[in-house]
ROFINU-23470 format. One record per residue (C-alpha): residue number from 1; residue in one letter; x, y, z. Coordinates in steps of 0.2 Angstrom, whole numbers, plus 5000, padded with zeros to 4 digits. Layout:
NUM a X Y Z .
...
END
This chain:
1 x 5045 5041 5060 .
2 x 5035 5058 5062 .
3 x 5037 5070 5074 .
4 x 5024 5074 5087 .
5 x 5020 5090 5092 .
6 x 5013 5097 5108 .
7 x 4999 5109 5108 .
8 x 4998 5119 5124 .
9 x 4982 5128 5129 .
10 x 4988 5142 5142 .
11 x 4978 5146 5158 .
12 x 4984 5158 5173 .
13 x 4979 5163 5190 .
14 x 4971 5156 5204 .
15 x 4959 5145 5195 .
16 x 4971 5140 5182 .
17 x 4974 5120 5188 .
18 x 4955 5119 5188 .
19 x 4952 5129 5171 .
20 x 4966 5117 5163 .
21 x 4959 5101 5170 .
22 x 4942 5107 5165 .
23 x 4950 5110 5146 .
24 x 4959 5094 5144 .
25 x 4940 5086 5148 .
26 x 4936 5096 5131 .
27 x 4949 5090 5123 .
28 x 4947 5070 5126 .
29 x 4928 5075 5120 .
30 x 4937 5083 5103 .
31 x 4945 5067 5100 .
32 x 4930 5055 5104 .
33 x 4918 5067 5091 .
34 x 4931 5066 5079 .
35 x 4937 5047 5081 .
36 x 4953 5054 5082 .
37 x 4971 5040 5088 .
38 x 4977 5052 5100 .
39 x 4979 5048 5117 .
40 x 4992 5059 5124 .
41 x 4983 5072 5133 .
42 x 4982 5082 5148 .
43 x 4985 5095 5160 .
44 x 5001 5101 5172 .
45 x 5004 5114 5184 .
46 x 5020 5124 5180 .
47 x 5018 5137 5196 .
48 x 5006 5141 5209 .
49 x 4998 5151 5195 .
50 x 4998 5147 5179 .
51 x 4993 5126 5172 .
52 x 4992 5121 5155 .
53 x 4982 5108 5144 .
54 x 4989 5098 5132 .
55 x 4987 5087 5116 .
56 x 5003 5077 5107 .
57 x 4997 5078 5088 .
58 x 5008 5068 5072 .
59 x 5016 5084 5063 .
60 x 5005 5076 5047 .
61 x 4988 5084 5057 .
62 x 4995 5096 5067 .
63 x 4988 5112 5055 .
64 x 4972 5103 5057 .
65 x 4970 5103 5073 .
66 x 4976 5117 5076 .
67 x 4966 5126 5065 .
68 x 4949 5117 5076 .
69 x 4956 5121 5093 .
70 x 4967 5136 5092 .
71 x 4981 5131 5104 .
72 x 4991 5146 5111 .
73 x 5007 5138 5107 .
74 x 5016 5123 5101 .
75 x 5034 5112 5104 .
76 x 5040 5096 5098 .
77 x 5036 5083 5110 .
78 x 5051 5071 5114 .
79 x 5044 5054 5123 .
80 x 5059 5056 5136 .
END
């Protein structure tokens, strides 16, 4: 089984909710232009203040992505 990996886009202040909603919209557009099989995306609030987007990649195209979309960080997604 390949690992996944969660790619995190970063967004803070008072318009971060909006700002990461607004990204993940980018990034469903992403993986419609590039007929990509991903469909774990999104956003979340972690405080009042700072929201992030998110994309759950295979490991196997991760660098790939990356590369594209330039995600601030990364983790190993666990389905939990």
């Amino acid at each position: 089984m390949n690992r996944k990996i969660k790619l995190l886009w970063d967004f803070r202040g008072p318009a971060a909710k909006e700002t990461a909603k607004h990204h993940a919209i980018h990034l469903k557009d992403f993986i419609k232009k590039e007929a990509l099989t991903i469909d774990i995306t999104g956003s979340s609030d972690l405080s009042e203040f700072h929201s992030v987007a998110f994309m759950v990649v295979e490991e196997s195209i991760m660098i790939q992505i990356r590369d594209a979309l330039l995600p601030h960080r990364g983790e190993v997604y666990n389905e939990s």
